[in-house]
C-alpha positions as CSV (number, residue, x, y, z in Angstrom):
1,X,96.8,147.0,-65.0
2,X,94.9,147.4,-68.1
3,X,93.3,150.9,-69.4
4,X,90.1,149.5,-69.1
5,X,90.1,148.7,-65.2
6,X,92.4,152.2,-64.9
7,X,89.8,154.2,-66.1
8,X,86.9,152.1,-63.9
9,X,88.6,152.9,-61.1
10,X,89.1,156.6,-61.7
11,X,86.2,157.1,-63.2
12,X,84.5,155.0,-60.2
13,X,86.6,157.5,-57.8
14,X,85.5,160.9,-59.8
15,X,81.7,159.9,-59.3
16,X,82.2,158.9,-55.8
17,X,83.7,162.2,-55.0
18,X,81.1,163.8,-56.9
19,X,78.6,162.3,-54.9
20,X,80.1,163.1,-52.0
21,X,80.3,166.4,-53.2
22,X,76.9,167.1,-53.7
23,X,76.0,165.0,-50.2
24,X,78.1,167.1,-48.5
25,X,76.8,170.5,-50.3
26,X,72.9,169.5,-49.6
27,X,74.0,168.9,-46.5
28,X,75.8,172.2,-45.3
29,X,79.2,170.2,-44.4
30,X,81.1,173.2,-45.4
31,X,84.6,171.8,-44.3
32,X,83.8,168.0,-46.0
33,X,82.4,169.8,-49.0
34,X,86.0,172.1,-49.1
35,X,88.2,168.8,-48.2
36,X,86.2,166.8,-51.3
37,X,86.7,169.6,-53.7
38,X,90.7,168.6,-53.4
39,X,90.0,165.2,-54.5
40,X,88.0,166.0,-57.1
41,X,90.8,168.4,-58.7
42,X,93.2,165.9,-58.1
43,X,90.7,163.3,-59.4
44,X,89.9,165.1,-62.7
45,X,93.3,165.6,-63.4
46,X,94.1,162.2,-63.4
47,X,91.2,160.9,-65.2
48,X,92.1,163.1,-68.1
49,X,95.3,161.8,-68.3
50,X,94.1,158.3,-68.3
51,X,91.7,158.7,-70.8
52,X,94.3,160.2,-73.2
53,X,96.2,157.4,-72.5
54,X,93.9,154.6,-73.2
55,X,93.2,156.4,-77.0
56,X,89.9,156.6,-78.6
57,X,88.5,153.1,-78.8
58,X,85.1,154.2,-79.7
59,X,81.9,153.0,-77.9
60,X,81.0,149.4,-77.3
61,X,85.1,149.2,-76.1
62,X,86.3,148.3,-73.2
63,X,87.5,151.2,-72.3
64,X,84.0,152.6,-73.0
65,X,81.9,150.0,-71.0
66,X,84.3,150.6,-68.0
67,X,83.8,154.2,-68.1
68,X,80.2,154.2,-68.4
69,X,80.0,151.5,-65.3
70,X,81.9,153.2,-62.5
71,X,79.2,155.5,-62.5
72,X,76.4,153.5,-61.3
73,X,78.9,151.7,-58.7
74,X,80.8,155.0,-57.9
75,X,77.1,157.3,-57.2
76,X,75.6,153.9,-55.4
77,X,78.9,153.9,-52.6
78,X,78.7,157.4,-52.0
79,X,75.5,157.5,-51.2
80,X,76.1,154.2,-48.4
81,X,79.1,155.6,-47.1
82,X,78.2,158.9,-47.1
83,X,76.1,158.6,-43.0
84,X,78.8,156.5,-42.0
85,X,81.6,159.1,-42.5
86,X,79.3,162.0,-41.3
87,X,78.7,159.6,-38.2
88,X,82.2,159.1,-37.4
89,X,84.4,162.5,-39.1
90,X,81.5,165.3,-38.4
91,X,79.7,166.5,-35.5
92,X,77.9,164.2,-32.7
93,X,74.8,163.5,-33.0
94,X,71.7,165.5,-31.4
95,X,74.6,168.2,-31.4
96,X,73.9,172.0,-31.7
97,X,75.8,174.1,-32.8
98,X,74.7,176.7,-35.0
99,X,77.0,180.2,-33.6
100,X,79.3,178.8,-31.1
101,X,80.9,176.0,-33.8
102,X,82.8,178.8,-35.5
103,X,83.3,179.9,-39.7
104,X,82.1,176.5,-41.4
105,X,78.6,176.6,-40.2
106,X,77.4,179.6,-41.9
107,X,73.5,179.0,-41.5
108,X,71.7,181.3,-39.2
């Protein structure tokens, strides 16, 4: 695989978490929010490590373009997926639960 689809794709899966991250925080999904926060250490981590690998090519490179890209389509995906995985991982709908559902829902 080249460095330039390496670093789309983990720059693509750094936004997406991030996205999801903020959904999730917005959203008070307190155990999502925690789960995503692993990813996104895990995530970062690697995306460093990619970039150092892939060298400064300077902007206009591929490596740059690539980079700059996942964004748009990272941010775009969480935002779609984001209602189905509450739908199916989170609560039922018309649910309530605000004291019996125990730590992660904080709200009063």
């Amino acid at each position: 695989m080249t460095h330039s689809m390496t670093v789309f794709l983990a720059q693509y899966a750094t936004v997406l978490l991030l996205g999801m991250q903020s959904l999730n925080v917005n959203g008070g999904h307190y155990v999502l929010a925690a789960v995503t926060s692993f990813g996104l250490g895990a995530g970062g981590y690697y995306l460093t490590a990619v970039i150092a690998q892939a060298g400064n090519e300077g902007v206009g490179s591929g490596v740059w373009i690539a980079f700059v890209a996942a964004g748009p389509c990272g941010i775009v995906t969480a935002m779609r997926i984001h209602p189905w995985l509450r739908a199916r991982l989170g609560k039922p709908k018309g649910a309530v639960c605000e004291r019996r559902c125990g730590w992660w829902n904080l709200r009063r």
